[in-house]
N, CA and C of each residue as an Amber inpcrd file, in Angstrom:
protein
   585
  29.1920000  78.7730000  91.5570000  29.2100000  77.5320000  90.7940000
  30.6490000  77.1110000  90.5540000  31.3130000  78.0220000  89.7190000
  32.7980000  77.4190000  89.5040000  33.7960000  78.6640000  90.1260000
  33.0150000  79.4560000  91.1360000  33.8450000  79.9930000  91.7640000
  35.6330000  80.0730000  92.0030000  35.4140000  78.8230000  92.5580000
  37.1170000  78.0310000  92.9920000  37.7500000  78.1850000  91.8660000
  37.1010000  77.9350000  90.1260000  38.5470000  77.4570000  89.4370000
  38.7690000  79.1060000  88.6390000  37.9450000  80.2590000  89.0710000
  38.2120000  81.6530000  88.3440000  39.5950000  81.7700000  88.8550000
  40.6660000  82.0620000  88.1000000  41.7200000  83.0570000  89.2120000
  42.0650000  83.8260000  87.9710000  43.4470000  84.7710000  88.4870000
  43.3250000  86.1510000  88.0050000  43.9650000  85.8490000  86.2240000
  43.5640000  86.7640000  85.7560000  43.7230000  86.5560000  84.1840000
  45.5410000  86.7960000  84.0060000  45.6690000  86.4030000  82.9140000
  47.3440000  86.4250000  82.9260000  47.5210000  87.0240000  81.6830000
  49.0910000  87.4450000  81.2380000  48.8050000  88.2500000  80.2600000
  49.4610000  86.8920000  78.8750000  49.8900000  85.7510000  79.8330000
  50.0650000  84.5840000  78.9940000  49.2160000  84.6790000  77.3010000
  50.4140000  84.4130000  76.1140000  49.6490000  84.7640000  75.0390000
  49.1970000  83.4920000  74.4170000  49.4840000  82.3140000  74.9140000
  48.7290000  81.1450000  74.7330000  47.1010000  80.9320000  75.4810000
  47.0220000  81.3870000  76.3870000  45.7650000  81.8790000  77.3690000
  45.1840000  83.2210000  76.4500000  45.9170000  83.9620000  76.1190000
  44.6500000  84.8040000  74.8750000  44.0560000  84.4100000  73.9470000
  45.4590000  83.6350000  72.9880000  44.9170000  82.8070000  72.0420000
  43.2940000  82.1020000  72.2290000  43.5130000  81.0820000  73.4670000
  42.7130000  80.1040000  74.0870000  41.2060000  81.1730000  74.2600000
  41.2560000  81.9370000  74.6290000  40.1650000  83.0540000  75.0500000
  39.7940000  83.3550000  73.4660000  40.2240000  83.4780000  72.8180000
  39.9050000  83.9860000  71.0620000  39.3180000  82.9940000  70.5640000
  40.1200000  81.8350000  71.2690000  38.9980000  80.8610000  69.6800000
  37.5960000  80.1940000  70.6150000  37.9460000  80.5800000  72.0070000
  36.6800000  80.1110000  72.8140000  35.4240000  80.7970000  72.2750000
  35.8260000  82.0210000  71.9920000  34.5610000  82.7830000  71.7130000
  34.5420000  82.5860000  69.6860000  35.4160000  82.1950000  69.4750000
  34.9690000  82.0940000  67.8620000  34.5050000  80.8260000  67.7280000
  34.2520000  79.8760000  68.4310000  33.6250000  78.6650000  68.5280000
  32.4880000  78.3620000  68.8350000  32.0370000  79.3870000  70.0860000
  30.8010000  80.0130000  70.4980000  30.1080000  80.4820000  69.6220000
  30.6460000  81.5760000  68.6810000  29.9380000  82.2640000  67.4710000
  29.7020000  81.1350000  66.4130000  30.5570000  80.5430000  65.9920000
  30.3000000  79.5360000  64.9880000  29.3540000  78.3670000  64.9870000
  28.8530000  78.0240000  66.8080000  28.0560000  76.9940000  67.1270000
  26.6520000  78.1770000  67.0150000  26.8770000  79.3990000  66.7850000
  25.4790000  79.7720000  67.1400000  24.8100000  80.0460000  68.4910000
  25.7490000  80.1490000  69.1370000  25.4050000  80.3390000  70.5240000
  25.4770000  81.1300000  71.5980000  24.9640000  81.9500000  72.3540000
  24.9110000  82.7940000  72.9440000  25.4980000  82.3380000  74.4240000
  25.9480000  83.4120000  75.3060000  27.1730000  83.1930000  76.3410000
  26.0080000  82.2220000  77.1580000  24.1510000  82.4630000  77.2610000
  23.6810000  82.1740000  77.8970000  23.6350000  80.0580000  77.6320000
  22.8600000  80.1550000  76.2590000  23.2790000  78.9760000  75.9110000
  24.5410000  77.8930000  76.4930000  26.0580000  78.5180000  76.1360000
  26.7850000  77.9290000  76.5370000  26.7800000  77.8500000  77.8110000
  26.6300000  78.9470000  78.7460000  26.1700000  78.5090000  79.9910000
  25.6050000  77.4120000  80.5070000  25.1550000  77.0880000  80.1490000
  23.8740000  76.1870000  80.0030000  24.4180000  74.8320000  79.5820000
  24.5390000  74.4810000  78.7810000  25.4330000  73.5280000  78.2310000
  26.8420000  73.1940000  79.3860000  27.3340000  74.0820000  79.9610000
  28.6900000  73.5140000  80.7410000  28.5610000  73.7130000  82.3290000
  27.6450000  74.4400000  82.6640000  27.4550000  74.6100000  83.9700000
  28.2880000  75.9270000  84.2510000  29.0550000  76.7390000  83.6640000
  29.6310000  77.8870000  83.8080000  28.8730000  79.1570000  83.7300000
  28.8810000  79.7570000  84.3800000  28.0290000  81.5410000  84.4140000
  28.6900000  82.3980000  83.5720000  27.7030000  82.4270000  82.9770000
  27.8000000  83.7540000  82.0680000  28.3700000  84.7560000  81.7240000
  29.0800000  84.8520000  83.1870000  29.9530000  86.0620000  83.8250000
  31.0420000  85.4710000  83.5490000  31.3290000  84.3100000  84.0590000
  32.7730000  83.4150000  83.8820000  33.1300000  83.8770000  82.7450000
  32.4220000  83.2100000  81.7020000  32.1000000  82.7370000  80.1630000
  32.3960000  84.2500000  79.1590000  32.0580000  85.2850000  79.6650000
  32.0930000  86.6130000  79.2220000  33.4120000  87.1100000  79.6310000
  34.2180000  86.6420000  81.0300000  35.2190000  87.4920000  81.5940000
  35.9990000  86.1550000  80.7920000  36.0830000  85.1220000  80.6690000
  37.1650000  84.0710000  80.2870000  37.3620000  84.8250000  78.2900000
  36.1280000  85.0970000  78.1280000  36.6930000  85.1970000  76.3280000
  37.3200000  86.4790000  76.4890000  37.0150000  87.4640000  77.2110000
  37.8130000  88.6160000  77.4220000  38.9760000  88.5540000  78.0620000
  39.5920000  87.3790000  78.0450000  41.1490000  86.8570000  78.5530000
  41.0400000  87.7650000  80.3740000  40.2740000  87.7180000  81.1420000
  40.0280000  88.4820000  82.3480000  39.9550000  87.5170000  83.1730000
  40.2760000  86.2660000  82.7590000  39.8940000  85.3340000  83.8040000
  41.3990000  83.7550000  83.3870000  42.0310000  83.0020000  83.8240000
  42.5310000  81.9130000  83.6470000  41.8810000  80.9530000  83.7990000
  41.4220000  80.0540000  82.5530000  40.4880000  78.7430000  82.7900000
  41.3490000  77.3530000  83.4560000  40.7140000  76.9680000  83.8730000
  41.5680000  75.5660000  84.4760000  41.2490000  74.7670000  84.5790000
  41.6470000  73.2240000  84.1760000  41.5220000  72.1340000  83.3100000
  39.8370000  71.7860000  83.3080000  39.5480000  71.6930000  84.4030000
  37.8920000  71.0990000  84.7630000  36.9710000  72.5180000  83.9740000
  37.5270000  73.8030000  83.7950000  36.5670000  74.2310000  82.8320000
  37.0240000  74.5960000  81.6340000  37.6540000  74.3700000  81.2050000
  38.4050000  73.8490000  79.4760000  37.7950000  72.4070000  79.0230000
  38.3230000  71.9680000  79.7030000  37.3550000  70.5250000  79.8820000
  36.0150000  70.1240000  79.0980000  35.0760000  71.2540000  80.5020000
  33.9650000  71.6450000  80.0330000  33.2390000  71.7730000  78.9680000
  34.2400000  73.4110000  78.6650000  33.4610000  74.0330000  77.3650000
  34.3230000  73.1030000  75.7380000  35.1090000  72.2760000  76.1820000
  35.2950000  71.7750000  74.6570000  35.0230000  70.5330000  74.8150000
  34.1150000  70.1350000  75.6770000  32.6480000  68.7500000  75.9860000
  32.0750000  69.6600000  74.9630000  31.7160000  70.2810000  75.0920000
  30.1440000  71.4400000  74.7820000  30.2460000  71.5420000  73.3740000
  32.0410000  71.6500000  72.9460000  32.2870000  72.0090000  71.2080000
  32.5260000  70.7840000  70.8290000  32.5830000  69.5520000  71.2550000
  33.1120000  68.1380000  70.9800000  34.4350000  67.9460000  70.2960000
  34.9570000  68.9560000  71.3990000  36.6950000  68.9790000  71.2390000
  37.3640000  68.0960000  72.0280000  38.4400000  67.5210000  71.9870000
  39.1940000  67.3090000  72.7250000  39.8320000  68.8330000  73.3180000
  40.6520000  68.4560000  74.6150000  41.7370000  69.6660000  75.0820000
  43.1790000  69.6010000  74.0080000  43.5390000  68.0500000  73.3980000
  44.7470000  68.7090000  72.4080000  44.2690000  69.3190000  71.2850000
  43.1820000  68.9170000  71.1280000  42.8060000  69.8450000  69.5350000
  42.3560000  71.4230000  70.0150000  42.0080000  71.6850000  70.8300000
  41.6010000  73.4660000  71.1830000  43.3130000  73.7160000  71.1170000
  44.5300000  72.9240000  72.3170000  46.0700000  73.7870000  72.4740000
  46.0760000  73.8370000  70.9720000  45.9900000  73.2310000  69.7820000
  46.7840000  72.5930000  68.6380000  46.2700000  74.0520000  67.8330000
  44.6760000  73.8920000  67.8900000  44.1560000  75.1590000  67.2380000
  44.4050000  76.4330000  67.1050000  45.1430000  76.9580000  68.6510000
  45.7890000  77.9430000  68.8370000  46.7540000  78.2060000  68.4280000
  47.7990000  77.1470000  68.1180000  49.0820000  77.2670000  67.3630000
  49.0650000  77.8060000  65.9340000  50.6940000  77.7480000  65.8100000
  50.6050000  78.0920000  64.3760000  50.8390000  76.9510000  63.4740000
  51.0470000  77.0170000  61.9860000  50.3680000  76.0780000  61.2060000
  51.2280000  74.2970000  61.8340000  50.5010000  73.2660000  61.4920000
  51.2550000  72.4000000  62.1970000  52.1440000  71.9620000  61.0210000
  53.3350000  70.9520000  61.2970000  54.3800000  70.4920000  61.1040000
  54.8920000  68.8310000  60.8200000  55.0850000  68.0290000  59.9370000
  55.5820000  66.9560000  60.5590000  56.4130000  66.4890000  61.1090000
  56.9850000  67.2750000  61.8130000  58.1900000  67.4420000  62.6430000
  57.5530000  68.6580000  63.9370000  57.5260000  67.9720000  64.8840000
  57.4910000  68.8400000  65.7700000  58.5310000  68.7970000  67.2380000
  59.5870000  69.8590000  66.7550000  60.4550000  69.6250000  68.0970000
  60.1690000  70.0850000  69.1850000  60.6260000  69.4130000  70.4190000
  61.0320000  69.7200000  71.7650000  60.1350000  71.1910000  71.8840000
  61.1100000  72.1430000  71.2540000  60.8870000  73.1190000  72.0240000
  59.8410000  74.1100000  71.5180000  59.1900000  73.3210000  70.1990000
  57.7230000  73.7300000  69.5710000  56.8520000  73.1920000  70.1350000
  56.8190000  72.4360000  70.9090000  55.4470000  71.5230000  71.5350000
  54.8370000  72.2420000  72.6630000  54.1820000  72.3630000  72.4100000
  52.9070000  73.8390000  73.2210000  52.6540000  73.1470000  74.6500000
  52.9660000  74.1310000  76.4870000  52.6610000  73.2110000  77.2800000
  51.9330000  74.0670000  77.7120000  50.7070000  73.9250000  78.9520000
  49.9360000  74.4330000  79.7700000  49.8800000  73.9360000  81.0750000
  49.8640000  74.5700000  81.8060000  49.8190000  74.5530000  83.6560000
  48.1960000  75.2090000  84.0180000  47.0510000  74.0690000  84.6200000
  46.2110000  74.5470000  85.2300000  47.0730000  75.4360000  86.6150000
  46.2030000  76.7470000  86.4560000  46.7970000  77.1470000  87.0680000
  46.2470000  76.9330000  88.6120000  45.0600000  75.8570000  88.8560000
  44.8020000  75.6670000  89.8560000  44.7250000  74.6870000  90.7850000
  45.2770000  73.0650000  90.1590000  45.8530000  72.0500000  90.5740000
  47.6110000  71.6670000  90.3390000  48.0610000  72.6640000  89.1040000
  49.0110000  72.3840000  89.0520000  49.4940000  71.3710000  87.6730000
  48.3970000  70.9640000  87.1500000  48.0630000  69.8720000  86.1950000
  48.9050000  70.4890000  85.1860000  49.8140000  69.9480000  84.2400000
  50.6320000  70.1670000  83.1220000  50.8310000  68.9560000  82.2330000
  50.1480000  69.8210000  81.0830000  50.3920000  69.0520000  79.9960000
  51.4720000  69.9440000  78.6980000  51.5960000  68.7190000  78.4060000
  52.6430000  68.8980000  76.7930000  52.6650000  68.5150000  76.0120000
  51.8440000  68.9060000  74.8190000  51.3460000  68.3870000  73.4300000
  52.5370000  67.9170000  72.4780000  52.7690000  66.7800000  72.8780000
  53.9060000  66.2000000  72.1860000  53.7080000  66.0030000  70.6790000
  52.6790000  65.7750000  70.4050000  52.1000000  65.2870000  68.7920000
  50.8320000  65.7800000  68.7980000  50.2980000  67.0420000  68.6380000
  49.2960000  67.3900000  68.5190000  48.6120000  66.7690000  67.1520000
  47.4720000  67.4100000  67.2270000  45.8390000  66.8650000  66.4950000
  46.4960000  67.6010000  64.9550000  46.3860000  66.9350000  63.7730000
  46.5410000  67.7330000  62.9340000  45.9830000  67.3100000  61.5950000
  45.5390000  68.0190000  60.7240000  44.6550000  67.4700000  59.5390000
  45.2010000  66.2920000  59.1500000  44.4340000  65.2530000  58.4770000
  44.7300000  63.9910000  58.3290000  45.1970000  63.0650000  59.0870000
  44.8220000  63.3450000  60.4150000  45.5810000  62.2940000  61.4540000
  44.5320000  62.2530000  62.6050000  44.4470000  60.5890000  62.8620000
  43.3070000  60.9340000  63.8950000  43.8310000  60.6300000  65.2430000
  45.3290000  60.1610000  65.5500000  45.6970000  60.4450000  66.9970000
  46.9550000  61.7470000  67.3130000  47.0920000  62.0020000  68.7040000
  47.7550000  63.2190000  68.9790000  48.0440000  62.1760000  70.2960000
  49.4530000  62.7050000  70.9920000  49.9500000  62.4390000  71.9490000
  50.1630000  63.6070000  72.9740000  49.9380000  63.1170000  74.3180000
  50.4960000  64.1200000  74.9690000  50.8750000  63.6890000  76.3170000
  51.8120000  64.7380000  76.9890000  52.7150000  64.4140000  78.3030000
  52.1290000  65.3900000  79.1350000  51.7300000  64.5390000  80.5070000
  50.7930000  64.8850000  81.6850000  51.9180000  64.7110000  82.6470000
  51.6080000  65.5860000  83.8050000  52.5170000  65.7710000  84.8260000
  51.1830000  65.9010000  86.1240000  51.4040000  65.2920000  86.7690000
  49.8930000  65.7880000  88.2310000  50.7960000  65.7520000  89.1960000
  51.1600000  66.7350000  90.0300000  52.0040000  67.3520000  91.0040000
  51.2900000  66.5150000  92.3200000  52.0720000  65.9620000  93.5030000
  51.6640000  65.2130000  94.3290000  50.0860000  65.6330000  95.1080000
  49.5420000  64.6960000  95.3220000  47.9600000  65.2200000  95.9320000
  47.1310000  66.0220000  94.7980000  47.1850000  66.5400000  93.9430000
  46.7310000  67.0200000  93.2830000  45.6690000  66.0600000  92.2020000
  44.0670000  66.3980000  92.0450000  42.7500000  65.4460000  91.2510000
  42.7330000  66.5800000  90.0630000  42.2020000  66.0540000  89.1300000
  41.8140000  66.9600000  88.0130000  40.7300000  65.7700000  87.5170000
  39.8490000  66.4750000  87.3670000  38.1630000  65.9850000  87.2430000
  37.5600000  66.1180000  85.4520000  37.2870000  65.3350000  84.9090000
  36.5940000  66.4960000  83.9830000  35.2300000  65.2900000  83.7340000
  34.4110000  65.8270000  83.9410000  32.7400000  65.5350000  83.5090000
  32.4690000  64.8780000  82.6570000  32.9690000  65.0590000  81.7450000
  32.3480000  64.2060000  80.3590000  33.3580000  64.1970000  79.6530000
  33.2570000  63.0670000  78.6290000  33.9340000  62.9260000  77.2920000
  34.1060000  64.1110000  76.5770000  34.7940000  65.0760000  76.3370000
  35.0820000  65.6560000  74.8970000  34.5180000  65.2850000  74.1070000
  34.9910000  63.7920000  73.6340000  34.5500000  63.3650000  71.9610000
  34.4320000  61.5050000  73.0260000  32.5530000  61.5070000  72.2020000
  32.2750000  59.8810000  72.7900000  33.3080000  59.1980000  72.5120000
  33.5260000  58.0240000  73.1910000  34.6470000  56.9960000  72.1380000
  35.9370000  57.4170000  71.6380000  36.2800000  58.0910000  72.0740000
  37.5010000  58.7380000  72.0160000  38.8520000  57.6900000  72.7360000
  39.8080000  56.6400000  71.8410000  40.5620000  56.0470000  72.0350000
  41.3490000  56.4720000  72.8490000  41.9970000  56.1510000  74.3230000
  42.9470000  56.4200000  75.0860000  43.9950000  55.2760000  75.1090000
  45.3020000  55.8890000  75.6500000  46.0020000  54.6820000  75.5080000
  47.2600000  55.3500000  76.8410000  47.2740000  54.9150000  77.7850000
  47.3420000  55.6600000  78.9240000  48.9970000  54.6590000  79.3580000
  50.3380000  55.3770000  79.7170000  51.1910000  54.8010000  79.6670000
  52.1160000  55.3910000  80.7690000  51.8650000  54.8740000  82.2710000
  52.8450000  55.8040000  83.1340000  53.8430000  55.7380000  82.8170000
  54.9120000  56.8230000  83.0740000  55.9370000  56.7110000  82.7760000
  56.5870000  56.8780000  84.3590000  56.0660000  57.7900000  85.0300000
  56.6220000  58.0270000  86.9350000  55.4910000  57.8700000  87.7570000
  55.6400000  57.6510000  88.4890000  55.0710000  58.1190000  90.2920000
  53.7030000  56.6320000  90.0800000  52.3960000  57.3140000  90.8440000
  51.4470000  56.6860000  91.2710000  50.4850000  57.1600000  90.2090000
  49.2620000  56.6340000  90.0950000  48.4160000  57.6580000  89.6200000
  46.9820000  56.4430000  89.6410000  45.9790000  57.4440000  89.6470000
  44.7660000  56.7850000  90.4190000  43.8380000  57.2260000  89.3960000
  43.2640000  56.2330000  88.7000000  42.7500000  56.9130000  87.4550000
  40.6740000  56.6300000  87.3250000  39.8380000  57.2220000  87.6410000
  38.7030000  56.7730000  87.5990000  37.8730000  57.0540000  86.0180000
  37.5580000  55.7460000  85.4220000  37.0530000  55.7540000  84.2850000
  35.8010000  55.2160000  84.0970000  34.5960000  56.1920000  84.0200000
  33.1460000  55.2110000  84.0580000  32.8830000  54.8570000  85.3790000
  33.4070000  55.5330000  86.6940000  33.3520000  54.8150000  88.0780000
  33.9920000  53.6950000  88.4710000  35.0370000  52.8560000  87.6670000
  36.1470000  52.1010000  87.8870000  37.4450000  53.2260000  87.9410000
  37.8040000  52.6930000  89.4230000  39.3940000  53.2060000  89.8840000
  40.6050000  51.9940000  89.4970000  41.7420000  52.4720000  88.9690000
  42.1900000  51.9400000  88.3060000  43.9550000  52.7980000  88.9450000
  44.8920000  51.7450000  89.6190000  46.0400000  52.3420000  90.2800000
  47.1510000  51.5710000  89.3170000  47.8560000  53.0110000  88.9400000
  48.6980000  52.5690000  87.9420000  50.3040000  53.0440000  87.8170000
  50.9960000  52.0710000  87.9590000  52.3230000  52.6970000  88.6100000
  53.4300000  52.6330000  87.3240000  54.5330000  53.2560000  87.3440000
  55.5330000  53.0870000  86.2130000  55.4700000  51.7490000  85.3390000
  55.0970000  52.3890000  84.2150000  55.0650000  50.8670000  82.9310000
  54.3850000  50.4550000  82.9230000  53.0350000  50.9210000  83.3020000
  52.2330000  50.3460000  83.6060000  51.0600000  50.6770000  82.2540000
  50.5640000  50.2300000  81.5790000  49.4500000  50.7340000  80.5180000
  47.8870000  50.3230000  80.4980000  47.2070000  51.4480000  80.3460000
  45.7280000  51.2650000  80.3280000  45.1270000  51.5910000  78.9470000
  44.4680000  50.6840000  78.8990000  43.7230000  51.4060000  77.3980000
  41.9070000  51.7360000  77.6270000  41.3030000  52.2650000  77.4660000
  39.8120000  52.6730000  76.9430000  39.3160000  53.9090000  76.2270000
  37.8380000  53.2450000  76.0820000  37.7250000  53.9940000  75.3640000
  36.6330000  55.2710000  76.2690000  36.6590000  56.4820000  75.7320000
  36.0620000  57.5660000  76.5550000  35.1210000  57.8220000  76.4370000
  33.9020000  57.8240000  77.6770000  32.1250000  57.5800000  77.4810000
  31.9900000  58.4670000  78.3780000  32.8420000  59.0800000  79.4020000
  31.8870000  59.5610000  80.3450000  33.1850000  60.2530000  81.6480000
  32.8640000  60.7640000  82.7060000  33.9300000  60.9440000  83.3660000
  34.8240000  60.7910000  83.9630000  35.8050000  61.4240000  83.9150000
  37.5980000  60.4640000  84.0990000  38.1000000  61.6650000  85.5050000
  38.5210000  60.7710000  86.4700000  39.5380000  61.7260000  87.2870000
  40.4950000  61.2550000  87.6860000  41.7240000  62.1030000  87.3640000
  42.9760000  62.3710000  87.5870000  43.6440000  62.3240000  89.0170000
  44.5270000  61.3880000  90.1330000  44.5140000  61.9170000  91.2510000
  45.9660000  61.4660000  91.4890000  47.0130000  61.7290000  91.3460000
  48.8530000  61.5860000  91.7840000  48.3990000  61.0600000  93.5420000
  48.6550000  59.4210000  93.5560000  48.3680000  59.1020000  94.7410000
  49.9510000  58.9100000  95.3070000  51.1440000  59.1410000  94.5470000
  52.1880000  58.8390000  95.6810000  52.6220000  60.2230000  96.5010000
  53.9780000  59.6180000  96.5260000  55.0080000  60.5180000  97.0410000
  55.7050000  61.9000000  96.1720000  55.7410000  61.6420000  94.9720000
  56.3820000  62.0260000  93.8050000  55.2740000  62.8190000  92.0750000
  55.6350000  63.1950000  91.6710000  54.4470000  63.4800000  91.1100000
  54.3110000  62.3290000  90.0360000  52.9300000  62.6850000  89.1910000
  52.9860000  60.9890000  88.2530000  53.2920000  61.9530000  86.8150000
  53.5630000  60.7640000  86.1170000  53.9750000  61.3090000  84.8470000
  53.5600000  60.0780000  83.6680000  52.7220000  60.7320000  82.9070000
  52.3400000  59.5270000  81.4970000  52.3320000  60.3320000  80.4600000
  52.3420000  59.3200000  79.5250000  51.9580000  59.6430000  78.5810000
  50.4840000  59.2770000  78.0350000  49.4340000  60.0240000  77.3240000
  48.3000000  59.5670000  76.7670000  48.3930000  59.8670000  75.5250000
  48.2100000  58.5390000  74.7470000  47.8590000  58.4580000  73.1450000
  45.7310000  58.2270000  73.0760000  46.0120000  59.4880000  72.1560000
  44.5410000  59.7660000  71.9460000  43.8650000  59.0790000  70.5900000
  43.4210000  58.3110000  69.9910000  42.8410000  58.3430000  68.6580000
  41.4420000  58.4710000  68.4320000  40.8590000  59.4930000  67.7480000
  40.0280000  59.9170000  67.4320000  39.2780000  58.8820000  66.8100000
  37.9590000  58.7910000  66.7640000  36.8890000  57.1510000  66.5910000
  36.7230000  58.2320000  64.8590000
């Protein structure tokens, strides 16, 4: 099933973190590995070797399982951190590399009590799609702002080509894919606000 996106576990302590609260989220929804299975299309096995940090998740199944918790992906990085800040510098801003397209993000303004948007900086390395299935959170405000390269954006089954300075706004119902159509890799920024 999600064969392709297993690769080998890392001893990365942001990727443990991520593995800890996967499964304390699981417990807290009440739900068994089978359940969540079920809910994301991931095996059991995945789902069991990923909370046991034995496995590296990558974007399309992070994605997934915080569809399933009606997370966004900045609020799971944000969760993992330590307490947040109103000041968050440079070199506190939490980044992640799928480790299987290459996809990098950088939680520039993460999710934090009393605030309902978070910002973050996307990087998609040339040729490289990142897929994800469903909304996180229905209605979930985007505000989409290249800053480099090409980028090919499918929202609701509208493709949408968007080059430096270029800005998109919607709102999030359903599935979005990611695809760096130039030469160069693309680079935006996305402002998120929570409905």
């Amino acid at each position: 099933m999600e064969t392709s996106q297993l690769l080998e576990s890392s001893t990365d302590p942001i990727e443990q973190r991520i593995a800890k609260r996967l499964s304390s989220l699981r417990a807290e929804h009440g739900w068994s590995l089978e359940a969540l299975a079920e809910r994301t299309g991931i095996s059991r096995a995945s789902l069991s070797r990923l909370e046991r940090s034995e496995l590296s998740p990558t974007a399309a199944m992070l994605g997934r399982l915080c569809s399933a918790f009606g997370w966004t992906l900045s609020r799971l990085m944000a969760d993992v951190e330590t307490k947040p800040a109103n000041l968050v510098p440079a070199a506190n801003q939490t980044d992640w590399t799928d480790p299987e397209s290459g996809y990098h993000r950088r939680a520039v303004s993460p999710p934090a009590p009393g605030l309902r948007g978070e910002l973050v900086e996307v990087r998609i390395p040339v040729g490289a799609t990142v897929s994800f299935a469903t909304a996180p959170v229905h209605g979930l405000e985007h505000h989409l702002w290249m800053l480099d390269g090409w980028l090919q954006l499918e929202v609701d089954g509208t493709v949408f080509d968007l080059r430096s300075g270029d800005c998109l706004r919607y709102l999030l119902t359903g599935p979005t894919r990611f695809r760096c159509a130039g030469r160069r890799e693309a680079r935006y920024l996305i402002a998120m606000v929570h409905p």
